[in-house]
TIVO-211884 format. One line per 10 residues: for each residue x, y, z of N, C-alpha, C. Coordinates in nm, 3 decimals, padded with zeros to 5 digits. Each point is the difference from the previous one (the first is absolute). Example, Ala and Ser with C-alpha at 12.3 -4.5 7.8 and 13.67 -1.06 7.14 Angstrom:
TIVO-211884
01.319 -00.569 00.780 -00.089 00.119 00.000 00.090 00.120 00.000 | -00.035 00.105 -00.072 00.082 00.119 00.006 -00.077 00.109 00.073
END
This chain:
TIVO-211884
07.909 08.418 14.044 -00.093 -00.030 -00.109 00.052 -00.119 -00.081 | -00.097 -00.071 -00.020 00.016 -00.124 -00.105 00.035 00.023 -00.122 | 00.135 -00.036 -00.066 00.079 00.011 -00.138 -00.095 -00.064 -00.112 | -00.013 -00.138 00.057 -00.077 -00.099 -00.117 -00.112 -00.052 00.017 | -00.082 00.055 00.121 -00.115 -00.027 00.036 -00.113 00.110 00.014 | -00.085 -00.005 -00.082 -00.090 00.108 -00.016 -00.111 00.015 00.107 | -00.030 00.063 00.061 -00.151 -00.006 00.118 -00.104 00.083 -00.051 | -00.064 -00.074 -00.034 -00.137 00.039 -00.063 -00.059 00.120 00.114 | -00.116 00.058 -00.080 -00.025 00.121 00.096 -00.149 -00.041 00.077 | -00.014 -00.175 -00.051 -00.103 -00.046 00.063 -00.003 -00.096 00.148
00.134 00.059 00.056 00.024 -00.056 00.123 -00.110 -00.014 00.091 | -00.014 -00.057 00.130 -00.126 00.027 00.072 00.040 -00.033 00.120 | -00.027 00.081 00.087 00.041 -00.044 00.172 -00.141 -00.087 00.055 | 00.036 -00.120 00.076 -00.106 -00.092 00.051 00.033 -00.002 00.104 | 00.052 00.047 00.063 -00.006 -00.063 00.135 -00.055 00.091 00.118 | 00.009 00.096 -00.007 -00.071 00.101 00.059 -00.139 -00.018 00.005 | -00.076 -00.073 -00.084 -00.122 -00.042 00.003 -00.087 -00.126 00.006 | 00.107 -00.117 -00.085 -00.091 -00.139 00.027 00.036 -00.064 00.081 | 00.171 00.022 00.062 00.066 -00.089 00.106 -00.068 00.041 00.101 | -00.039 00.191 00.011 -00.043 00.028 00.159 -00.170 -00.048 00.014
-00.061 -00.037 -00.069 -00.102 -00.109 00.011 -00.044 -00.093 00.012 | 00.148 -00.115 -00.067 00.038 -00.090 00.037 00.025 -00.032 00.196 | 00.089 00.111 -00.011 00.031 00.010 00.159 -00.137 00.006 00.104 | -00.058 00.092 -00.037 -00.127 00.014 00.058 -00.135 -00.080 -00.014 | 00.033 -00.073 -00.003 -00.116 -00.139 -00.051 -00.027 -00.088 00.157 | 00.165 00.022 00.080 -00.024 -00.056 00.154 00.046 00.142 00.065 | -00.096 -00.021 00.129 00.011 00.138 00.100 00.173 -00.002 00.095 | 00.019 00.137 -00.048 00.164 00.010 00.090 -00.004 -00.049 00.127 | 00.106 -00.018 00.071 -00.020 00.009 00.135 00.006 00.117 00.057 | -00.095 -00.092 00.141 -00.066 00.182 00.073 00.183 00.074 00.061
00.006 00.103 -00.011 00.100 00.078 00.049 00.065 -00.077 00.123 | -00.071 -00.004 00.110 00.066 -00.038 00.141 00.034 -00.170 -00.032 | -00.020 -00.066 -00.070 00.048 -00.166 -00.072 00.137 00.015 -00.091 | 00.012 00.138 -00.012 00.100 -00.007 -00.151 00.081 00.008 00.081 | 00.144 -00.076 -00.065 00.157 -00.036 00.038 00.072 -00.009 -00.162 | 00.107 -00.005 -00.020 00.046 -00.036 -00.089 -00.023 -00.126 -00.094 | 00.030 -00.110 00.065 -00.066 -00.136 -00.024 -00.111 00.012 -00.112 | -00.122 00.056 00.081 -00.133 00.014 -00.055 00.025 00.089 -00.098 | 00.066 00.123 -00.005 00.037 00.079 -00.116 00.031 -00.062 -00.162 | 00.099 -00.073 00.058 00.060 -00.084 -00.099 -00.087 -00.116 -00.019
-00.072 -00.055 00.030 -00.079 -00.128 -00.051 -00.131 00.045 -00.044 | -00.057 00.126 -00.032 -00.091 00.049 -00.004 00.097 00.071 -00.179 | 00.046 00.050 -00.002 00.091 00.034 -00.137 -00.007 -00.145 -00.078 | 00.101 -00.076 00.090 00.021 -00.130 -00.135 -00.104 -00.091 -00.070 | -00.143 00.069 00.050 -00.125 -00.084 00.001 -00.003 00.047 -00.191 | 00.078 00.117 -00.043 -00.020 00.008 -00.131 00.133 -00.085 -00.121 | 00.116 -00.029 00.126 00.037 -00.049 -00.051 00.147 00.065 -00.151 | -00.089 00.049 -00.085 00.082 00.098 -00.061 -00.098 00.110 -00.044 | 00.062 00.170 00.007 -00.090 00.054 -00.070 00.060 00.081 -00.090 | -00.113 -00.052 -00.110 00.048 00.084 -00.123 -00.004 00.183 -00.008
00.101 00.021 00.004 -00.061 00.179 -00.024 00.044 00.067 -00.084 | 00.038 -00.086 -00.088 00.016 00.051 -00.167 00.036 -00.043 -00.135 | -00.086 00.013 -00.097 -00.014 -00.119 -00.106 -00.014 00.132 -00.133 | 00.079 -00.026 -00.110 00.038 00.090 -00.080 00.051 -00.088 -00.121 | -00.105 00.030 -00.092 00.018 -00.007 -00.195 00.174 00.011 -00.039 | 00.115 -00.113 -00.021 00.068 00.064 -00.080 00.042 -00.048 -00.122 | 00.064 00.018 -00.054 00.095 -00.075 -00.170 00.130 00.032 -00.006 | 00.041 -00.130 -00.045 00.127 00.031 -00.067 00.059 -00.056 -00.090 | 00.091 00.068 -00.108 00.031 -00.076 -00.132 00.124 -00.064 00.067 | 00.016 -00.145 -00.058 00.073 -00.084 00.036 00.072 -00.072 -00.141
00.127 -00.023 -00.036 00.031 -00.114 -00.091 00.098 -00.082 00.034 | -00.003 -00.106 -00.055 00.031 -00.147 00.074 00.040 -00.053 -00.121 | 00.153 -00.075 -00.040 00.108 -00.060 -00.069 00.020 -00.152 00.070 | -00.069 -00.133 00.040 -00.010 -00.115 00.068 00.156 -00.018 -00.051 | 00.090 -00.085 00.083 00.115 -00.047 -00.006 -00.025 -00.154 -00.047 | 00.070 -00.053 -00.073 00.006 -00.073 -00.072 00.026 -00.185 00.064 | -00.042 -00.079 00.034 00.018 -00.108 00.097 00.124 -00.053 -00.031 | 00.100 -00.052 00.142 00.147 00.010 -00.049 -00.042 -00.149 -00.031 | 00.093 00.006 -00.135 00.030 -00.171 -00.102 00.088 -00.033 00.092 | 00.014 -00.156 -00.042 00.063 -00.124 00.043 00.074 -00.069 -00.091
-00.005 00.074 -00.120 00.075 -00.057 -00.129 00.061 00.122 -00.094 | 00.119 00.010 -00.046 00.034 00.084 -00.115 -00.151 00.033 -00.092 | -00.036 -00.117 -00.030 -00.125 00.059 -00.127 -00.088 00.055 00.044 | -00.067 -00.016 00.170 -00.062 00.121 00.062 00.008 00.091 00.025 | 00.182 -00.016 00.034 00.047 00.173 -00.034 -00.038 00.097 -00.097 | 00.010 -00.080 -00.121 -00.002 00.093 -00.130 -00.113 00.006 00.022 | -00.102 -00.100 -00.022 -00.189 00.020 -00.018 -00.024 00.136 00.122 | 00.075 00.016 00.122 -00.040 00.109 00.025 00.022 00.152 00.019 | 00.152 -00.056 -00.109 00.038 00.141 -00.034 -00.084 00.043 -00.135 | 00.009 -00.055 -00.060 -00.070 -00.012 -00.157 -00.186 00.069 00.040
-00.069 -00.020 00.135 -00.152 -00.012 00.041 00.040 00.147 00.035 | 00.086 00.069 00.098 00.069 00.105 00.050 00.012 00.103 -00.118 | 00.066 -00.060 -00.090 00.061 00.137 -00.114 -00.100 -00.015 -00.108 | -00.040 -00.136 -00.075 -00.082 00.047 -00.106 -00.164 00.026 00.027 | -00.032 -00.076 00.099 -00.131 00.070 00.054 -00.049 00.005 00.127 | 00.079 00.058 00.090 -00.032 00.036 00.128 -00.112 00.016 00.090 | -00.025 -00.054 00.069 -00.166 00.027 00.094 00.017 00.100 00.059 | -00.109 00.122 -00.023 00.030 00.108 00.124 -00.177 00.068 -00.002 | -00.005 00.057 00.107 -00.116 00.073 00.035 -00.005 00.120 00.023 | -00.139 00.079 00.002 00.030 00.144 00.026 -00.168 00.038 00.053
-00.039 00.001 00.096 -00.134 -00.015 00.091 -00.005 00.158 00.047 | -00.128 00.000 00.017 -00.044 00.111 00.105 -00.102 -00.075 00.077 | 00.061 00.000 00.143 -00.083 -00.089 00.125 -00.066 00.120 00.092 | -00.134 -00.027 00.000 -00.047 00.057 00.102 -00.005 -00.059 00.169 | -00.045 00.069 00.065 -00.042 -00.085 00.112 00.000 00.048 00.157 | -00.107 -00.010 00.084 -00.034 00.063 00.097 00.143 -00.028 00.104 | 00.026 00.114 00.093 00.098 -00.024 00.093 -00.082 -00.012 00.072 | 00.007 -00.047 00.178 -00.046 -00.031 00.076 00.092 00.038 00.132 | -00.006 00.091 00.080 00.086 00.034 00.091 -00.023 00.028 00.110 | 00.013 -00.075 00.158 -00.056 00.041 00.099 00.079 -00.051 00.136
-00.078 -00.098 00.113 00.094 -00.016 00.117 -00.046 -00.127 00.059 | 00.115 -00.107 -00.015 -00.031 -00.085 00.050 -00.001 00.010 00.203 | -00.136 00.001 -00.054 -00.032 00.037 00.189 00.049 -00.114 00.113 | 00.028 -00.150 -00.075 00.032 -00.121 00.094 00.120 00.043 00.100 | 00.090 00.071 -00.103 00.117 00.047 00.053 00.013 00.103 00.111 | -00.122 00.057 00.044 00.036 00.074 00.131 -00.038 -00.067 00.129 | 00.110 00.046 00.084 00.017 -00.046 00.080 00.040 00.108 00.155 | -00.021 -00.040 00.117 00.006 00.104 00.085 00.115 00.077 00.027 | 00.089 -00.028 -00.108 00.149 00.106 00.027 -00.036 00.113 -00.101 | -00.137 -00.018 -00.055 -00.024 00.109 -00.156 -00.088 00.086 00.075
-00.055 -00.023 00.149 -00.125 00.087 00.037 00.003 -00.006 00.151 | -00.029 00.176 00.039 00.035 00.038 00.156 -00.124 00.054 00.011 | -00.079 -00.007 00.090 -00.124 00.047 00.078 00.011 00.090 00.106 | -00.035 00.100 00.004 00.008 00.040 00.160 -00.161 00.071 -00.007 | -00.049 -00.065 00.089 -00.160 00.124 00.020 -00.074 -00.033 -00.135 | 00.006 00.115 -00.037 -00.112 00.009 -00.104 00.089 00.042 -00.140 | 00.137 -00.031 00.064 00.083 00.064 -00.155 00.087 -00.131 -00.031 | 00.035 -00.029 -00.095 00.030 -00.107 -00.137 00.109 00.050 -00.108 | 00.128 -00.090 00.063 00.114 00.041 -00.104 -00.002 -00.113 -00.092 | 00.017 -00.038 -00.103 00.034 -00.096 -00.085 00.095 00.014 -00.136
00.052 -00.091 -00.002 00.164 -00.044 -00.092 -00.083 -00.057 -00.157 | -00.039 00.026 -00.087 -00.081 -00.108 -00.121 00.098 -00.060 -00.065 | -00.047 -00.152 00.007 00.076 -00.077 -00.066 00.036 00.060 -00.129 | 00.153 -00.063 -00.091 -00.001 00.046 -00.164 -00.119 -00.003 -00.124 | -00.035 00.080 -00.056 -00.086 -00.034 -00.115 00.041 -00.076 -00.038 | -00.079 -00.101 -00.077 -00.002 -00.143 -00.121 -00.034 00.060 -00.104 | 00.008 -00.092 -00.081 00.009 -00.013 -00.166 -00.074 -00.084 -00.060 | -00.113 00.010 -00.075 00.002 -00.117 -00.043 -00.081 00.006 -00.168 | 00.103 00.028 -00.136 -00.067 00.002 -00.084 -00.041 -00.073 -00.105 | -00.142 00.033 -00.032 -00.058 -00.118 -00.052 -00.057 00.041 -00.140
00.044 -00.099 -00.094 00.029 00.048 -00.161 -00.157 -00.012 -00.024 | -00.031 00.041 -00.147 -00.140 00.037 -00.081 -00.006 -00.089 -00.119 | 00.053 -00.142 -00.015 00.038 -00.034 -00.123 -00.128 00.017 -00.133 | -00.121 00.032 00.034 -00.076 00.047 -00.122 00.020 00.139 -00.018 | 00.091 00.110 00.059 00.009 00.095 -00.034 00.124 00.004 -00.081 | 00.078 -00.074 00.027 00.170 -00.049 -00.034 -00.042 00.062 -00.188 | 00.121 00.081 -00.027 00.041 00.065 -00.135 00.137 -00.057 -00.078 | -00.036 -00.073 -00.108 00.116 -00.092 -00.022 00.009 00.102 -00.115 | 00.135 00.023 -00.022 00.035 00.121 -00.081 00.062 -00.097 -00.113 | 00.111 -00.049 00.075 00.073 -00.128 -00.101 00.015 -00.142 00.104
-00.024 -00.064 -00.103 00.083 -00.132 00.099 -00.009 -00.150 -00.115 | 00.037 -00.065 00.005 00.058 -00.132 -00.080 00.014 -00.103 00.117 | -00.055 00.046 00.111 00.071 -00.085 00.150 -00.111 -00.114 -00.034 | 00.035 -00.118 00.093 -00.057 -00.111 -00.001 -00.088 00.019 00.130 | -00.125 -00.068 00.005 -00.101 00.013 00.171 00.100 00.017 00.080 | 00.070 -00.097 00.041 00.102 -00.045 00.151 00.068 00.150 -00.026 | 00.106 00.052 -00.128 00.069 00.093 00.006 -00.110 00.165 00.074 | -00.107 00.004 -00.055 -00.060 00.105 -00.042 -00.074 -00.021 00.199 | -00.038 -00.062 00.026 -00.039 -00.017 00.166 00.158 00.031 00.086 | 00.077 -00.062 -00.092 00.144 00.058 00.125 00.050 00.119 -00.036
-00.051 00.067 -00.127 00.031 00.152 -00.022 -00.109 00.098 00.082 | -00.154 -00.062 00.044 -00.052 00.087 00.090 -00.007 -00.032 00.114 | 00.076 -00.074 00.102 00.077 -00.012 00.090 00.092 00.081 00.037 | 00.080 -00.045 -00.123 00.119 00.123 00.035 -00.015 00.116 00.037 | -00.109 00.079 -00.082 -00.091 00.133 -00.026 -00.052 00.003 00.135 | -00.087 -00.103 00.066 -00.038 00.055 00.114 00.111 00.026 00.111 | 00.116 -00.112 -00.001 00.085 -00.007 00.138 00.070 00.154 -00.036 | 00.009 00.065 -00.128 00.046 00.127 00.000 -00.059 00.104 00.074 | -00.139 -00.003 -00.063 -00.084 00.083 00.064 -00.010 -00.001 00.158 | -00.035 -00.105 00.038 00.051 00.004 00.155 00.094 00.047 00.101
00.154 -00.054 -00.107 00.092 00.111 00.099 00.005 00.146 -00.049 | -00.071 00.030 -00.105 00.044 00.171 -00.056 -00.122 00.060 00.183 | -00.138 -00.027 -00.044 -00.093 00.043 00.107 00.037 -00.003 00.128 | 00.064 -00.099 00.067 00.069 -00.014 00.089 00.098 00.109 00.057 | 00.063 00.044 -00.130 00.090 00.097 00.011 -00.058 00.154 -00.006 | -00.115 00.020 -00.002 -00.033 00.133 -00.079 -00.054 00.048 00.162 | 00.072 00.107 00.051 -00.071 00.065 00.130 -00.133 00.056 -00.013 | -00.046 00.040 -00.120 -00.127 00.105 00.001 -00.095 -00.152 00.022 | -00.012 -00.092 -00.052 -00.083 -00.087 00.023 -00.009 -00.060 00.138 | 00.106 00.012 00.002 00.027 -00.062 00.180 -00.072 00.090 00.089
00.048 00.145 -00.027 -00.102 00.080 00.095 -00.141 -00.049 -00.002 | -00.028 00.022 -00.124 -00.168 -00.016 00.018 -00.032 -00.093 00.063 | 00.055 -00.180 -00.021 -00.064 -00.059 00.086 00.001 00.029 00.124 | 00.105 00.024 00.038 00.037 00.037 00.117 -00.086 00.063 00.083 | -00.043 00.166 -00.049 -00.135 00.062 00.072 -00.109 -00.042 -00.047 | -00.031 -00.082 -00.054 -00.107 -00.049 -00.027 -00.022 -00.133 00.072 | 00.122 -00.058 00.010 -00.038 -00.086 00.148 -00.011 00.050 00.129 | 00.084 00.101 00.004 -00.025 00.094 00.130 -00.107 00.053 00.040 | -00.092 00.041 -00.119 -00.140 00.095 00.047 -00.115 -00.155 00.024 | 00.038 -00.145 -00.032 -00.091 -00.075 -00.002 00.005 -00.056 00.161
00.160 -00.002 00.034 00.000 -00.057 00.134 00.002 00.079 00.070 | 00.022 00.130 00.030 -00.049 00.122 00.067 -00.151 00.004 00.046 | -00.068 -00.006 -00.124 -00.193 -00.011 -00.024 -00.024 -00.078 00.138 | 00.051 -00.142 -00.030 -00.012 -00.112 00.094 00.027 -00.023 00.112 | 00.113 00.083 00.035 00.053 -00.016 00.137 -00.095 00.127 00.066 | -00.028 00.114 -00.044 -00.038 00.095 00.072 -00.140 -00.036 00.023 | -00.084 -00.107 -00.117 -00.097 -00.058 00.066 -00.018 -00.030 00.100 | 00.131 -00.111 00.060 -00.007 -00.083 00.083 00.010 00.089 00.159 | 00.009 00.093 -00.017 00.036 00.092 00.118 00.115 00.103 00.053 | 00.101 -00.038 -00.117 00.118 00.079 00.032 -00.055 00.142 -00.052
00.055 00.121 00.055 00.023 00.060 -00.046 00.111 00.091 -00.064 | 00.070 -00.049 -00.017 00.144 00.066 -00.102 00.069 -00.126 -00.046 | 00.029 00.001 -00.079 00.062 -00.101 -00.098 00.112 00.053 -00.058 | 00.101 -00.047 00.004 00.140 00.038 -00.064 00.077 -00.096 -00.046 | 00.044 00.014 -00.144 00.082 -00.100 -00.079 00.150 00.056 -00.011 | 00.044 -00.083 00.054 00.196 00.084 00.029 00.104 -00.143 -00.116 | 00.117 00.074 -00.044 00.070 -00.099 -00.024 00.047 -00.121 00.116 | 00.035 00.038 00.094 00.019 -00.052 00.152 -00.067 00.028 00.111 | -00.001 -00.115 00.085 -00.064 00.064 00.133 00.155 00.064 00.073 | -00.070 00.130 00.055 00.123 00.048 00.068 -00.005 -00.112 00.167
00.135 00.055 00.056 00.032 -00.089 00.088 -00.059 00.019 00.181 | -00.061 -00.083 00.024 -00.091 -00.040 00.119 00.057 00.103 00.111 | -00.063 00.068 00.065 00.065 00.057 00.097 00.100 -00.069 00.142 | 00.120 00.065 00.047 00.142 -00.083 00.036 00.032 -00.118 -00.073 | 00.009 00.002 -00.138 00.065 -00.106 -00.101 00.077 00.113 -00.086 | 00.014 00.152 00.057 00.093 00.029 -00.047 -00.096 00.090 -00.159
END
């Protein structure tokens, strides 16, 4: 669970529904045509899919470091800017996460065919979060534009690796990309679909 990152309870799974429409917009290939190849170039036609996008916030405050002088008297001017009136901030940033699978990345060592059954490896979930600045809650701040844009920067590159880190979120995308490319493949004719951490090893390879 996320320490400093809150997940709204207005999360929403997408991919289970607009990607597998997306997908289905061109006809699978017929069963006795399908090979791996076609498997895989028939997936990357989406390219990336999103399968999960979720409301969050977080309070953030930000102390800008002071630009290093080139002279004794800049020294002082920015110790003097430092101690008698300091720039600092104190925000509450909202902003949608975005988490799913960059599909470019598979490739035929991620997916085994035999018949009508389908093992596949899914690439890592991505990240990608994207701030709300008219929702942005400035609690305190004295920051300057340039300071106050690199204090919700900061705020987002946080947010990014906390989500990154949080397994319960990871699951979800996770089966939620699973039930979208499952949908799709079993369209196409397979019938059993299985998502493994690894493909186990080829028969006499041990």
């Amino acid at each position: 669970m996320l320490k400093t990152l809150a997940v709204l309870v207005l999360g929403t799974l997408l991919g289970a529904g607009v990607v597998l429409a997306v997908l289905q917009t061109r006809p699978p290939p017929r069963v006795e045509e399908r090979d791996v190849p076609i498997v895989i170039e028939k997936i990357r036609e989406v390219a990336r899919l999103e399968s999960l996008t979720v409301l969050t916030f977080k309070k953030i405050s930000f102390e800008p470091e002071p630009t290093p002088a080139d002279s004794t008297v800049g020294e002082i001017a920015n110790w003097a800017s430092k101690t008698v009136y300091p720039r600092r901030g104190r925000l509450i940033l909202f902003a949608d996460v975005h988490m799913g699978l960059d599909l470019q990345k598979l490739d035929s060592n991620a997916i085994r065919s035999k018949g009508k059954k389908l093992q596949m490896v899914l690439p890592p979930i991505i990240t990608h979060v994207e701030l709300r600045p008219g929702d942005t809650e400035v609690v305190e701040s004295n920051l300057k534009a340039e300071q106050l844009a690199q204090m919700m920067e900061h705020g987002r590159r946080q947010m990014e690796v906390e989500v990154q880190r949080d397994p319960v979120l990871k699951a979800r995308a996770e089966q939620s990309a699973e039930r979208a490319l499952r949908a799709f493949l079993l369209s196409s004719g397979f019938e059993s679909v299985e998502f493994v951490p690894v493909l186990p090893p080829l028969p006499g390879n041990g």
